[in-house]
PALUMGU-24075 format. One record per atom (N, C-alpha, C, O): atom name; x, y negated, z; chain; residue number from 1. Coordinates in Angstrom, 1 decimal, decimal comma. Layout:
// residues N
> at|px|py|pz|ch|i
> CA|X|Y|Z|A|NUM $
...
This chain:
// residues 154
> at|px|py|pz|ch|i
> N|-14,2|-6,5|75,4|A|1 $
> CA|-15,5|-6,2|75,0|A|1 $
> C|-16,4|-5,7|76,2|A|1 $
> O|-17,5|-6,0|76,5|A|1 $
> N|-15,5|-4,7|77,1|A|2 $
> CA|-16,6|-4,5|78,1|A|2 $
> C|-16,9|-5,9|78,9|A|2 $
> O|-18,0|-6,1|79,4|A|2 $
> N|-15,9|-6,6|78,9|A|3 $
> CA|-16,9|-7,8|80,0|A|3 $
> C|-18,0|-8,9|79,4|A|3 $
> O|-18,8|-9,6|80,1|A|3 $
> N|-17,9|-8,8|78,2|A|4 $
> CA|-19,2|-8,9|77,5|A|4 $
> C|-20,1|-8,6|77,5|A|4 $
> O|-21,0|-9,4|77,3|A|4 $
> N|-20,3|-6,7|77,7|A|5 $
> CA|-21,2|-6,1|78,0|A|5 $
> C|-22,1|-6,7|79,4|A|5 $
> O|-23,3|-7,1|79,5|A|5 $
> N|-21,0|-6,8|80,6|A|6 $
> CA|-21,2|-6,9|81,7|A|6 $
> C|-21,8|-8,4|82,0|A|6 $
> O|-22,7|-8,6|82,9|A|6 $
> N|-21,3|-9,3|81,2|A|7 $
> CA|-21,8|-10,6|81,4|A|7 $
> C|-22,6|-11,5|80,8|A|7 $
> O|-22,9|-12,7|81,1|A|7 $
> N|-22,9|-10,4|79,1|A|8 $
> CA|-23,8|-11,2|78,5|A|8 $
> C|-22,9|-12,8|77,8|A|8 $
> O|-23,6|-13,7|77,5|A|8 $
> N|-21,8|-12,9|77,5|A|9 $
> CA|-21,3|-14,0|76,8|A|9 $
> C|-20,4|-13,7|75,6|A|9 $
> O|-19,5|-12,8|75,5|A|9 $
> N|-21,0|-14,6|74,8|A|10 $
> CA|-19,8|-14,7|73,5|A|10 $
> C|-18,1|-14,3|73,9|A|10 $
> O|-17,4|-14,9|74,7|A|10 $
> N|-17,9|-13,3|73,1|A|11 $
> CA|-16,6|-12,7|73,7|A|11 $
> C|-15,5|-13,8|73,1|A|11 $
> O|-14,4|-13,8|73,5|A|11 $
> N|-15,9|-14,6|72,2|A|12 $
> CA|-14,7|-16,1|72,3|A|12 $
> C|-14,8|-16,7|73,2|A|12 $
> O|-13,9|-17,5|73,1|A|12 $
> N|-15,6|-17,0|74,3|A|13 $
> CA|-16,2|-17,4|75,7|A|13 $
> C|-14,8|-16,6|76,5|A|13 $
> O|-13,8|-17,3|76,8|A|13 $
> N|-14,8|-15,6|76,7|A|14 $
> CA|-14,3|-14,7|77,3|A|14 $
> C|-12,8|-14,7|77,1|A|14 $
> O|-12,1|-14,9|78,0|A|14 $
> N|-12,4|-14,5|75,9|A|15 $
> CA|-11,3|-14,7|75,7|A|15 $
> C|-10,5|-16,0|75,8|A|15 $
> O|-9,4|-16,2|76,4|A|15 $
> N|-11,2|-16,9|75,2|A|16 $
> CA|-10,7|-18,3|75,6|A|16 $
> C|-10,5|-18,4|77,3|A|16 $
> O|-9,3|-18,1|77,6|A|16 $
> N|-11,0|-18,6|78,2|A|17 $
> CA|-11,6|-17,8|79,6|A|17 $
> C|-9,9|-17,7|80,1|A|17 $
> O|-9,1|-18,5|80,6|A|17 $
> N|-9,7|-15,9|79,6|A|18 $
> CA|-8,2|-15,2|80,1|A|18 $
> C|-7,2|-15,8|79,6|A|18 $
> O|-6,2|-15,8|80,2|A|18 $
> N|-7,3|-16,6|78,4|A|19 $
> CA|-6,2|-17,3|77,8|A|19 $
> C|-5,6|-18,1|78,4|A|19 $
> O|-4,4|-18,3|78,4|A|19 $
> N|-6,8|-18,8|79,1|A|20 $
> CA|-6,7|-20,4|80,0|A|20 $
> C|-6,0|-19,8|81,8|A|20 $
> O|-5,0|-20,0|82,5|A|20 $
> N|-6,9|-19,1|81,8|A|21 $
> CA|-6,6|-18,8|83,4|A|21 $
> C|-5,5|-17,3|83,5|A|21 $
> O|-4,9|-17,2|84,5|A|21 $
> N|-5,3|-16,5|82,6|A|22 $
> CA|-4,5|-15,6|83,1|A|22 $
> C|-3,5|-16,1|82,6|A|22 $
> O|-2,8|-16,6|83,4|A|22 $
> N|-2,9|-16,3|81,0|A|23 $
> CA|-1,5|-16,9|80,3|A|23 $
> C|-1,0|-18,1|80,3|A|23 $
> O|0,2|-18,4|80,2|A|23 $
> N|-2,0|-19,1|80,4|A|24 $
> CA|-1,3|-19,9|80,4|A|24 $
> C|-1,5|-20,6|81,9|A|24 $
> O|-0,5|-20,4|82,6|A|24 $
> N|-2,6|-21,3|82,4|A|25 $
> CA|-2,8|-22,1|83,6|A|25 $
> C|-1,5|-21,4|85,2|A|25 $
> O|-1,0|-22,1|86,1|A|25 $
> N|-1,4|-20,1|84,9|A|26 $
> CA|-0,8|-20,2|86,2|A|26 $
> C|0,5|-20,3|85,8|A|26 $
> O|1,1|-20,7|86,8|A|26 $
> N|1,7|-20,2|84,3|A|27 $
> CA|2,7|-20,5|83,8|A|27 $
> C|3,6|-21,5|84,9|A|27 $
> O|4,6|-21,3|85,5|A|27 $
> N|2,7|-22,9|84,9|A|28 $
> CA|3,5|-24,1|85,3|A|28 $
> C|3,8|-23,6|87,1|A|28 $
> O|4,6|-24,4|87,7|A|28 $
> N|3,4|-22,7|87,9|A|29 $
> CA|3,4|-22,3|88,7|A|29 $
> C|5,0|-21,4|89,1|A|29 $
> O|5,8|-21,5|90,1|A|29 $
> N|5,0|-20,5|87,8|A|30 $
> CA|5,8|-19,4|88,1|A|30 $
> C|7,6|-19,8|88,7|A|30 $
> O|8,2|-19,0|89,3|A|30 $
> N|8,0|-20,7|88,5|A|31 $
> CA|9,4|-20,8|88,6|A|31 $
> C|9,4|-20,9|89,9|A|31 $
> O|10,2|-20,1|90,5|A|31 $
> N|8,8|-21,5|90,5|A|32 $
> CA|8,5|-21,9|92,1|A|32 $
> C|8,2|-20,5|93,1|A|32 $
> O|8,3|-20,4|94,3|A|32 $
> N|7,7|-19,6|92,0|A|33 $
> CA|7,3|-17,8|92,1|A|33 $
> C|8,3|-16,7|92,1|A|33 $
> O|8,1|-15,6|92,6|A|33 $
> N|9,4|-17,4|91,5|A|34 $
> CA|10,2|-16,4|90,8|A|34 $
> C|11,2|-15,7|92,1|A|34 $
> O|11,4|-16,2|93,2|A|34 $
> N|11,5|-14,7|91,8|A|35 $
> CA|12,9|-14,2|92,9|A|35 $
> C|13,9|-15,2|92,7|A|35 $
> O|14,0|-15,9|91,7|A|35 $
> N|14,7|-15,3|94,0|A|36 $
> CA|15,8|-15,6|93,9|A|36 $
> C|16,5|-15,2|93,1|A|36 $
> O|16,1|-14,2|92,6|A|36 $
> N|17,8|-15,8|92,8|A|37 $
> CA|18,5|-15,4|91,8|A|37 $
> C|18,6|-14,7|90,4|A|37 $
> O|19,7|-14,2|90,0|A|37 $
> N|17,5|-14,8|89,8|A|38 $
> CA|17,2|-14,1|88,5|A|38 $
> C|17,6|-14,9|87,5|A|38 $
> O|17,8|-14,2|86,5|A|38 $
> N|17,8|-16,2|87,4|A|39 $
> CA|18,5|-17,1|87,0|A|39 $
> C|20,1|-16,5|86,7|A|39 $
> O|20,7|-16,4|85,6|A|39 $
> N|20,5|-16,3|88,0|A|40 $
> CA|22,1|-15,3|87,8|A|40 $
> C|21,9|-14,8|87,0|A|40 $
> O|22,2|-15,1|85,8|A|40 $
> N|21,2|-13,7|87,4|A|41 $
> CA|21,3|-12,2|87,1|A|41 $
> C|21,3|-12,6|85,6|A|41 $
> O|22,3|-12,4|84,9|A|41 $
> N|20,6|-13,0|85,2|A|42 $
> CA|20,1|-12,9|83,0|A|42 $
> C|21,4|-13,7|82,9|A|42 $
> O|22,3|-13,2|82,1|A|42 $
> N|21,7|-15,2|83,6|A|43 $
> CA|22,9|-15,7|83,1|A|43 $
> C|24,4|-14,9|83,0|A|43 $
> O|25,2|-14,9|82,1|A|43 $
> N|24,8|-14,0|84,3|A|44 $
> CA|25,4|-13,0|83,9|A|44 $
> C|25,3|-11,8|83,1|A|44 $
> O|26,2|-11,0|83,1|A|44 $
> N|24,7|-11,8|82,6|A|45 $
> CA|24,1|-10,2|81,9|A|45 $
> C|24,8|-10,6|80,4|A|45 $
> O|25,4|-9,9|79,7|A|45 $
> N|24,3|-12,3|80,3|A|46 $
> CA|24,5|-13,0|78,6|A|46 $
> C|26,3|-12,9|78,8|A|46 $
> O|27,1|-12,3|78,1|A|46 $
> N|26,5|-13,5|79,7|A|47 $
> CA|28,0|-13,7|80,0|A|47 $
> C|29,3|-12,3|79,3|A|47 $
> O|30,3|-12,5|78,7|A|47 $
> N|28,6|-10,9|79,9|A|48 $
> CA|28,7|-9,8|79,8|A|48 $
> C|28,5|-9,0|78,5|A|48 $
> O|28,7|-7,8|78,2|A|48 $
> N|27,9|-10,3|77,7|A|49 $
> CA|27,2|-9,7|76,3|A|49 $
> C|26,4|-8,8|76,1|A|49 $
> O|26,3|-8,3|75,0|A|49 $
> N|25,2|-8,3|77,7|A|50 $
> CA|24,7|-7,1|77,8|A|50 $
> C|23,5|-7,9|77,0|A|50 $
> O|23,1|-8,9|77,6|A|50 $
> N|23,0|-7,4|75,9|A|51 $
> CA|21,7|-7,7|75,6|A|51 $
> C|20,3|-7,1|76,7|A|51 $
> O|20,2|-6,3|77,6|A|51 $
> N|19,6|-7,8|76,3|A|52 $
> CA|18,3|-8,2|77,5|A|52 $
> C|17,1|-8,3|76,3|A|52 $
> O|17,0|-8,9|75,2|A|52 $
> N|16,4|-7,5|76,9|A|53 $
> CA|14,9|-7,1|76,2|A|53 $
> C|13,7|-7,1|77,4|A|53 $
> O|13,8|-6,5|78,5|A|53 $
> N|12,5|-8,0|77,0|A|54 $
> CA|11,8|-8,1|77,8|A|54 $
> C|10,5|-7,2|77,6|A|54 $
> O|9,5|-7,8|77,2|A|54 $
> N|10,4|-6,0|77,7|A|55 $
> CA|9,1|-5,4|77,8|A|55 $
> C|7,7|-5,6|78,6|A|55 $
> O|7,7|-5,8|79,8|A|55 $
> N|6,7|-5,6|78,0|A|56 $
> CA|5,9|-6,5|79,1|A|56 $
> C|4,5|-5,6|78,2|A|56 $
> O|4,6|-5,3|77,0|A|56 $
> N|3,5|-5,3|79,0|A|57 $
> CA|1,9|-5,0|78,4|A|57 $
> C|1,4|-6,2|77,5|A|57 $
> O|0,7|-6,1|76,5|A|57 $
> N|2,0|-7,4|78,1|A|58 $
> CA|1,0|-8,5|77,7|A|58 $
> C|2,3|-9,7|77,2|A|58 $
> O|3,4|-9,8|77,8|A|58 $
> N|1,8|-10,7|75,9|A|59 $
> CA|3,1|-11,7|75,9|A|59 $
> C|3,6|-12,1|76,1|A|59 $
> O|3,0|-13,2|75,9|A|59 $
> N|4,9|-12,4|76,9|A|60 $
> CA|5,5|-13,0|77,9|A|60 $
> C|6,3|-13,9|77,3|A|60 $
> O|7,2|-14,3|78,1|A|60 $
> N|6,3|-14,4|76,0|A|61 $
> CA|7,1|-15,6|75,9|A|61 $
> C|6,8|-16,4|76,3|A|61 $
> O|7,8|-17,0|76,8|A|61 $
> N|5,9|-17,0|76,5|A|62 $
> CA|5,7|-18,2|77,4|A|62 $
> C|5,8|-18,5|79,2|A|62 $
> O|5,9|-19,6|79,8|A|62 $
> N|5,7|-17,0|79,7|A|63 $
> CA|6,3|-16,8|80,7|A|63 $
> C|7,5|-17,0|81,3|A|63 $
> O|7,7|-17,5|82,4|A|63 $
> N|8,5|-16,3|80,3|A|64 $
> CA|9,9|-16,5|80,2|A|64 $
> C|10,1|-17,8|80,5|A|64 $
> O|10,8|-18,3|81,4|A|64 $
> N|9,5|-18,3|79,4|A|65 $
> CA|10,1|-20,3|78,9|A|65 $
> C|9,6|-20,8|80,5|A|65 $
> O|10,3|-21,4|81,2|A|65 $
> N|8,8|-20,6|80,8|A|66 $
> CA|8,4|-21,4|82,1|A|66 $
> C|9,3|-21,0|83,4|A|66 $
> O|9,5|-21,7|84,4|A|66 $
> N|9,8|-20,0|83,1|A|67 $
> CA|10,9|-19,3|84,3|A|67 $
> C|12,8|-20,3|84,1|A|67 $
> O|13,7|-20,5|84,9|A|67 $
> N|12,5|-20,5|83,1|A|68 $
> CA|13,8|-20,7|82,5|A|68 $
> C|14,1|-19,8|81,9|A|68 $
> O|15,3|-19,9|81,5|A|68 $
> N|13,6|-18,5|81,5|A|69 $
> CA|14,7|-17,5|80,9|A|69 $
> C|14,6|-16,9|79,7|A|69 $
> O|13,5|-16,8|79,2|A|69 $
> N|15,5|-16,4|79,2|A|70 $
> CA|16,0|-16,4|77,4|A|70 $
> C|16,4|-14,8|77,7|A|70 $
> O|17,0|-14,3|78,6|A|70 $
> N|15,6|-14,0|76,3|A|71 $
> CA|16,4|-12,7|76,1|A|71 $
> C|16,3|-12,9|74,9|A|71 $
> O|15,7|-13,9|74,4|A|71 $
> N|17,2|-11,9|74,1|A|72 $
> CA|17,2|-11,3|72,7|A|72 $
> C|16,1|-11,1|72,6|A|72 $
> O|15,5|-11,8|71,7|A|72 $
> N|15,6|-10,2|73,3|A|73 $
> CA|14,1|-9,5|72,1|A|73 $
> C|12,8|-9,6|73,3|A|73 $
> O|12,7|-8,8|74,2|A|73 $
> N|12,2|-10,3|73,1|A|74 $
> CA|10,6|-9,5|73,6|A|74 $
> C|9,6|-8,7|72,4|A|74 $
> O|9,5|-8,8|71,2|A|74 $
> N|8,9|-8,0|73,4|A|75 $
> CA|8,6|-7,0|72,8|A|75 $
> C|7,1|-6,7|74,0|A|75 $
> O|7,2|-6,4|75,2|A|75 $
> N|5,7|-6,9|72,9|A|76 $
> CA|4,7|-6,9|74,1|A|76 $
> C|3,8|-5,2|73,4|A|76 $
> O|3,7|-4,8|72,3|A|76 $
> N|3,3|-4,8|74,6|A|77 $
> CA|2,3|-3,3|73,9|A|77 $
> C|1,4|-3,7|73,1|A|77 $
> O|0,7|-2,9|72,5|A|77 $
> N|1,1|-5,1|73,1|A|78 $
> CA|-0,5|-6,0|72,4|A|78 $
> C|0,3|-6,4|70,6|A|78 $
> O|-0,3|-6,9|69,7|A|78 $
> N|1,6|-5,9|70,7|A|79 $
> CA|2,2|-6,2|69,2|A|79 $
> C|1,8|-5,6|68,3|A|79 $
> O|1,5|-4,5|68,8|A|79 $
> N|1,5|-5,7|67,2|A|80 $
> CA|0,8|-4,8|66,1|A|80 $
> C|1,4|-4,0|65,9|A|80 $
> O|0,7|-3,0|65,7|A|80 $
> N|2,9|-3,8|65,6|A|81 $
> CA|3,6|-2,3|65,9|A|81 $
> C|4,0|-1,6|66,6|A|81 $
> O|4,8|-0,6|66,5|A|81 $
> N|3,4|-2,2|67,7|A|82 $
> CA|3,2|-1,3|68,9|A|82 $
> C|1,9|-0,8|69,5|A|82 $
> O|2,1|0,4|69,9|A|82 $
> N|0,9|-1,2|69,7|A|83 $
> CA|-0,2|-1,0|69,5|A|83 $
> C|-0,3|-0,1|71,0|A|83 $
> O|-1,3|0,6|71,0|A|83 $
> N|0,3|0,0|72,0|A|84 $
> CA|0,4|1,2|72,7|A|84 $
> C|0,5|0,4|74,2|A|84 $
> O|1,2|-0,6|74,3|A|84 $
> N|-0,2|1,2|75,4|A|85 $
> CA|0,0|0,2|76,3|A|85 $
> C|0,9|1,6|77,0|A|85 $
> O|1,0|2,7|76,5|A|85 $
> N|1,6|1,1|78,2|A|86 $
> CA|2,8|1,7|79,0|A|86 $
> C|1,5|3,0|79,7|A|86 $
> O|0,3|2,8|79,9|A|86 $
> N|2,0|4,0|80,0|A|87 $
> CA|3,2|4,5|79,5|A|87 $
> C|3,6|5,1|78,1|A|87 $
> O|4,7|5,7|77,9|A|87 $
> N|3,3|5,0|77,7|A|88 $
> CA|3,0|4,9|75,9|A|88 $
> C|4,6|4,4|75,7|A|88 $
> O|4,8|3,3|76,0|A|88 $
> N|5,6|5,1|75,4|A|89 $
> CA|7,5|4,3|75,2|A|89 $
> C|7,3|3,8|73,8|A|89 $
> O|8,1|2,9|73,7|A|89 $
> N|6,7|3,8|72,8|A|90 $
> CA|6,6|2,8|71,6|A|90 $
> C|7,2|2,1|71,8|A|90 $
> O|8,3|2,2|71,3|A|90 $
> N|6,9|1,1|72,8|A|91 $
> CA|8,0|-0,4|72,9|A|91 $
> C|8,9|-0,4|73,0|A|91 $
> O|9,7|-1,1|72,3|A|91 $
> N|9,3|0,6|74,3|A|92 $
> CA|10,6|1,2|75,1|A|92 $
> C|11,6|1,4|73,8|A|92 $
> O|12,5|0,7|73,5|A|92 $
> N|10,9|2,9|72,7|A|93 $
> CA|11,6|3,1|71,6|A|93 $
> C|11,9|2,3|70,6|A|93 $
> O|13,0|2,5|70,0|A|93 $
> N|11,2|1,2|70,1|A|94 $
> CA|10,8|0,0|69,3|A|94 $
> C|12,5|-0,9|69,9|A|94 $
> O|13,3|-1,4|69,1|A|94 $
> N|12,7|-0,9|71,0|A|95 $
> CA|13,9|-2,1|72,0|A|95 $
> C|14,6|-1,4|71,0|A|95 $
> O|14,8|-2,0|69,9|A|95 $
> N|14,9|-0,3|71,2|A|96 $
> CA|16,1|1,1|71,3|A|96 $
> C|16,4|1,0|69,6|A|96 $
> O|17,5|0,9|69,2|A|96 $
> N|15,1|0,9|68,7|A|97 $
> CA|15,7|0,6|67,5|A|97 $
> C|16,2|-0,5|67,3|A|97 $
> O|17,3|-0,6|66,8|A|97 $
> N|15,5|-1,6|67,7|A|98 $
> CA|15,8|-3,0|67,6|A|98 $
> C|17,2|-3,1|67,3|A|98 $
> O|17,7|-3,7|66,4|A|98 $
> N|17,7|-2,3|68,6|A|99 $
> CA|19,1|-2,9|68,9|A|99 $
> C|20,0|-1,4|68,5|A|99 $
> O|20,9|-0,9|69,2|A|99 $
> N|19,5|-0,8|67,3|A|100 $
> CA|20,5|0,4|66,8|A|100 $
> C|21,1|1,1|67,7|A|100 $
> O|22,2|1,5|67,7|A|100 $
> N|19,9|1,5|69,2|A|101 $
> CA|20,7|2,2|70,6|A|101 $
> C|20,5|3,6|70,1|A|101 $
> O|19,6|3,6|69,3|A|101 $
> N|21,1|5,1|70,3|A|102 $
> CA|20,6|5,9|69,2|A|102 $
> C|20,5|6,8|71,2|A|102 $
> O|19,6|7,6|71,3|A|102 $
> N|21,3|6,6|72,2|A|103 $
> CA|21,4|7,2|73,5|A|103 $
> C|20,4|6,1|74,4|A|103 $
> O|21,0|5,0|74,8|A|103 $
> N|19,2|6,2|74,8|A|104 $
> CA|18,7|5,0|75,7|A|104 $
> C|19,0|5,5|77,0|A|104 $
> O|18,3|5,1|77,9|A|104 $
> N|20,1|6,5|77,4|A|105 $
> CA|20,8|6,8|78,5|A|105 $
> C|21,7|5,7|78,9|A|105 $
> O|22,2|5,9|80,0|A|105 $
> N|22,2|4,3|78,1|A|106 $
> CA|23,2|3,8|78,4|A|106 $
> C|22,3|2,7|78,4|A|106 $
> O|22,8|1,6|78,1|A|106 $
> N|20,8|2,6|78,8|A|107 $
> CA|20,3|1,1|79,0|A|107 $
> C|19,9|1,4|80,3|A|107 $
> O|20,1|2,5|80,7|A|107 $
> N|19,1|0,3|81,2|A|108 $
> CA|18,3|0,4|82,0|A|108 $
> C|16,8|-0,2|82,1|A|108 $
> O|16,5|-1,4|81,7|A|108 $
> N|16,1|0,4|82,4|A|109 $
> CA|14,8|-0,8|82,4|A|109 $
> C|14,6|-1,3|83,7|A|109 $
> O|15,3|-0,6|84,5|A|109 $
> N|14,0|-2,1|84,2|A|110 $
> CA|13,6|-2,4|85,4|A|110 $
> C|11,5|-2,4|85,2|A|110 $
> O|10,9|-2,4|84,1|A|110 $
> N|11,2|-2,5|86,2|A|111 $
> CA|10,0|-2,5|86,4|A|111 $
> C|9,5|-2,6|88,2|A|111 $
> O|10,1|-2,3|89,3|A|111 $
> N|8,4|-3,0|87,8|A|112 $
> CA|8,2|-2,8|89,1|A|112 $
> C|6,6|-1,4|89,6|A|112 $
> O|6,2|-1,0|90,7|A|112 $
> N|6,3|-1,3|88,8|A|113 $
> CA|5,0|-0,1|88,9|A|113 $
> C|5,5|1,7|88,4|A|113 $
> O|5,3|2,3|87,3|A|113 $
> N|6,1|2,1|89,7|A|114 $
> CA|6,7|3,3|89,0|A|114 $
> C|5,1|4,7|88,1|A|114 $
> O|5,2|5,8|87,6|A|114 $
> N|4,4|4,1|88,3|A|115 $
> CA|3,3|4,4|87,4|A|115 $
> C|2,8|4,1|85,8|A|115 $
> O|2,1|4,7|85,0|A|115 $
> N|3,6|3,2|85,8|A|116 $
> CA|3,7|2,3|84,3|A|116 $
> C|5,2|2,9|84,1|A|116 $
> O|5,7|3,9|83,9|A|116 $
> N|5,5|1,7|84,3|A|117 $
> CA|7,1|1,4|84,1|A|117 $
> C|7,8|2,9|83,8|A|117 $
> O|7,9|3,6|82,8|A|117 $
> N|8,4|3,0|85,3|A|118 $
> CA|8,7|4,3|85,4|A|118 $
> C|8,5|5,1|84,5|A|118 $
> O|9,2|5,4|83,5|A|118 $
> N|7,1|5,6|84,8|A|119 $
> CA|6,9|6,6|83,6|A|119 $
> C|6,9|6,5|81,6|A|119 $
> O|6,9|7,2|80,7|A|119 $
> N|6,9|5,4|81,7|A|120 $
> CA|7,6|4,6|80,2|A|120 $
> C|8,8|4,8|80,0|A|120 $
> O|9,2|5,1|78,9|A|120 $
> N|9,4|4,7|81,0|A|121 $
> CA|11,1|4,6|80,6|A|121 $
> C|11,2|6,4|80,6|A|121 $
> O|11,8|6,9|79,7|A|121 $
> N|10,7|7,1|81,5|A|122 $
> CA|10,9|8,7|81,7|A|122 $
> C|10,5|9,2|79,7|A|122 $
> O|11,1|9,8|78,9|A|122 $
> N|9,3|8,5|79,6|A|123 $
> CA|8,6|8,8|78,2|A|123 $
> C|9,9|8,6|77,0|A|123 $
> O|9,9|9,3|76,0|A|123 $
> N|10,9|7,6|77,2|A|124 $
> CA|11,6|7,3|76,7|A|124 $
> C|13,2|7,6|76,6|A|124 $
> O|14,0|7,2|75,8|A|124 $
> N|13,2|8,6|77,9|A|125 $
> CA|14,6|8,9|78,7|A|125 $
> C|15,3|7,9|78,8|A|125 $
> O|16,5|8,0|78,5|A|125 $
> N|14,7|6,7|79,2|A|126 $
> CA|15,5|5,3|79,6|A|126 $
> C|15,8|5,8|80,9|A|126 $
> O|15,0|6,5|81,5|A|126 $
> N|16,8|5,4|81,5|A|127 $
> CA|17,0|5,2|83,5|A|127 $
> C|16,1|4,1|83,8|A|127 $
> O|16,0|3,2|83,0|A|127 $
> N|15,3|4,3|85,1|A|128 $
> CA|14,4|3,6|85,6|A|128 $
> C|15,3|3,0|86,9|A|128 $
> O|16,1|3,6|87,6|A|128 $
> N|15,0|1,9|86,9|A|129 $
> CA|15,0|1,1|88,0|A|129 $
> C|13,8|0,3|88,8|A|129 $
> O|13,3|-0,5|88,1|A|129 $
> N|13,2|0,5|90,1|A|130 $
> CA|12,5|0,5|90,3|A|130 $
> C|12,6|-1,1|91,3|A|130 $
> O|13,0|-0,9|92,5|A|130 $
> N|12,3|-2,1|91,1|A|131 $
> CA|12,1|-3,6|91,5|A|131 $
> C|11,1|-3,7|92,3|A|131 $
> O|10,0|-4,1|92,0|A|131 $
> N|11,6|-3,3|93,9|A|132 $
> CA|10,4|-3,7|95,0|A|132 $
> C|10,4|-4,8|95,5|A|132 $
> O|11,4|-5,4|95,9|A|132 $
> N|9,2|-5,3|95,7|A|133 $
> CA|8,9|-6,9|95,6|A|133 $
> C|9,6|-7,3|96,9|A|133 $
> O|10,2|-8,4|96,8|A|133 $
> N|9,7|-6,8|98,1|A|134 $
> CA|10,6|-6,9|99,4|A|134 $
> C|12,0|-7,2|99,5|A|134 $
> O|12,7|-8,0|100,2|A|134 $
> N|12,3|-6,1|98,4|A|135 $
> CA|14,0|-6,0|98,2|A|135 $
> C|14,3|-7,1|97,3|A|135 $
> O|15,2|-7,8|97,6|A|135 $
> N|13,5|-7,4|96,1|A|136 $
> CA|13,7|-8,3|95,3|A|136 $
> C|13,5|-9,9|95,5|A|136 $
> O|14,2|-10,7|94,9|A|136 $
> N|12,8|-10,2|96,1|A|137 $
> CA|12,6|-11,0|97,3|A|137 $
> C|13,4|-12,1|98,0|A|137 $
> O|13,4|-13,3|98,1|A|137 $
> N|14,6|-10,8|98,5|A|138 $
> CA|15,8|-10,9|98,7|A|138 $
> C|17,0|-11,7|98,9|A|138 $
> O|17,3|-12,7|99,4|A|138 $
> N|17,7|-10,6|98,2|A|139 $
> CA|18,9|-10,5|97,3|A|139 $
> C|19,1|-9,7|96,5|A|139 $
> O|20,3|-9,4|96,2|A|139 $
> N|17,7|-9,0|95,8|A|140 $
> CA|18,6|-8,1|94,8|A|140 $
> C|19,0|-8,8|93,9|A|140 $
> O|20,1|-8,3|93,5|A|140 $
> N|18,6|-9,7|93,2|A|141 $
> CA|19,3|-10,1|91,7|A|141 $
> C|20,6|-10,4|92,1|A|141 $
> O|21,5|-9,7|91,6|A|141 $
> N|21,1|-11,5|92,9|A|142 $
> CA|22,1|-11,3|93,5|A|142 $
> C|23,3|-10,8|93,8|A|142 $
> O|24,3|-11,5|93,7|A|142 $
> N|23,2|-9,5|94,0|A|143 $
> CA|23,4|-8,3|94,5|A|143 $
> C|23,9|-7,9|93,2|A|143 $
> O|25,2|-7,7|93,0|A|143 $
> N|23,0|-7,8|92,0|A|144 $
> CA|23,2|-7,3|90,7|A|144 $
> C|24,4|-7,5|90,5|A|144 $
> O|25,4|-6,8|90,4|A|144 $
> N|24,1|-9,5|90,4|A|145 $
> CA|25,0|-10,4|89,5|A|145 $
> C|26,4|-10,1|89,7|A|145 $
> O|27,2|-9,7|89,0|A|145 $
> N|26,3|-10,4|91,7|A|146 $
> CA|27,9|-10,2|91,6|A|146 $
> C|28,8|-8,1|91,2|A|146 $
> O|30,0|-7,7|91,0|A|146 $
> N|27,5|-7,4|91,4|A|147 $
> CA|28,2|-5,8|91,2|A|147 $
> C|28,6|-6,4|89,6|A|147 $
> O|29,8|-6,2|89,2|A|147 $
> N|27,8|-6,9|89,0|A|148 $
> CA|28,4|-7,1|87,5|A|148 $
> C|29,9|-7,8|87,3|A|148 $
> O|30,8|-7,4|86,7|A|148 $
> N|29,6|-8,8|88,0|A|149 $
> CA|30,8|-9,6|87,9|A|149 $
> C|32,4|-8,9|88,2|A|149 $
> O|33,5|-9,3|88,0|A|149 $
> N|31,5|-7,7|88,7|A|150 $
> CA|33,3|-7,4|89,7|A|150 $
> C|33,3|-5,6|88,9|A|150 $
> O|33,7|-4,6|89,4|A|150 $
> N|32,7|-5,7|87,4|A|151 $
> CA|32,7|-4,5|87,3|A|151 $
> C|32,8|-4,9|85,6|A|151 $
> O|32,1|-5,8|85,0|A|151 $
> N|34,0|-3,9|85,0|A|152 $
> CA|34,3|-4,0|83,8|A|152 $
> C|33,9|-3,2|83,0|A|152 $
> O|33,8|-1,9|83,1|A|152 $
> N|33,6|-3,9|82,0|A|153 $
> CA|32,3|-3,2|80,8|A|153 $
> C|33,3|-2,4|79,8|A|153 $
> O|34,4|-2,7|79,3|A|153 $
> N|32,4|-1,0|79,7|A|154 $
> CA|33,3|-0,5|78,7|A|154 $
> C|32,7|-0,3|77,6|A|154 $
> O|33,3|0,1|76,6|A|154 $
């Protein structure tokens, strides 16, 4: 609504607009975008039976699908039972029921905005992991997959 204000157009103008250019148009782009090895990383995590939740401000199923990648649960702040943008843990807590976690000491989130994220997961006493675009870049997923591989779940 404010950029309505600002520009004078039908806010279905507007929205149609972000729909095209921010969710979907750059989509067919992203895999070409993606880190290395994240592919691994989610394919081992399934392997491991660690459930995977995608937290996001905004919907990221179609993101995912364009990436190649599959979780259990997404979960956006724009959901109607969540209604709450980061750092707001709604969502964070929302995962945590999802999946009957009653300690969210034994998940991790990742993120990459320790201003959001971060302080989401703090709001939530999740462990933060902080995903810098340099390191990640990389080898961190990598890095993950194989610490996972060579590490027995209890």
């Amino acid at each position: 609504m404010w950029c309505q204000k600002k520009i004078d157009k039908p806010l279905k103008n507007i929205k149609e607009a972000v729909d095209k250019w921010i969710f979907s148009f750059p989509n067919r782009f992203l895999r070409t975008c993606s880190y290395p090895d994240v592919q691994l990383f989610f394919k081992t995590l399934a392997e491991k039976n660690i459930p995977i939740a995608i937290y996001s401000d905004y919907d990221s199923t179609d993101k995912l699908s364009a990436l190649g990648l599959s979780a259990d649960l997404i979960v956006s702040s724009t959901d109607p039972n969540i209604n709450a943008m980061k750092p707001n843990s709604t969502g964070l807590n929302s995962i945590l029921a999802s999946f009957n976690i009653h300690d969210g000491s034994k998940c991790l989130f990742f993120g990459d905005r320790e201003e959001l994220d971060g302080k989401c997961a703090e709001n939530a006493q999740i462990p933060f992991f902080l995903v810098e675009r340099a390191t990640a870049a990389k080898s961190l997923y990598k890095n993950l997959a194989d610490k996972m591989l060579n590490t027995v779940r209890i």
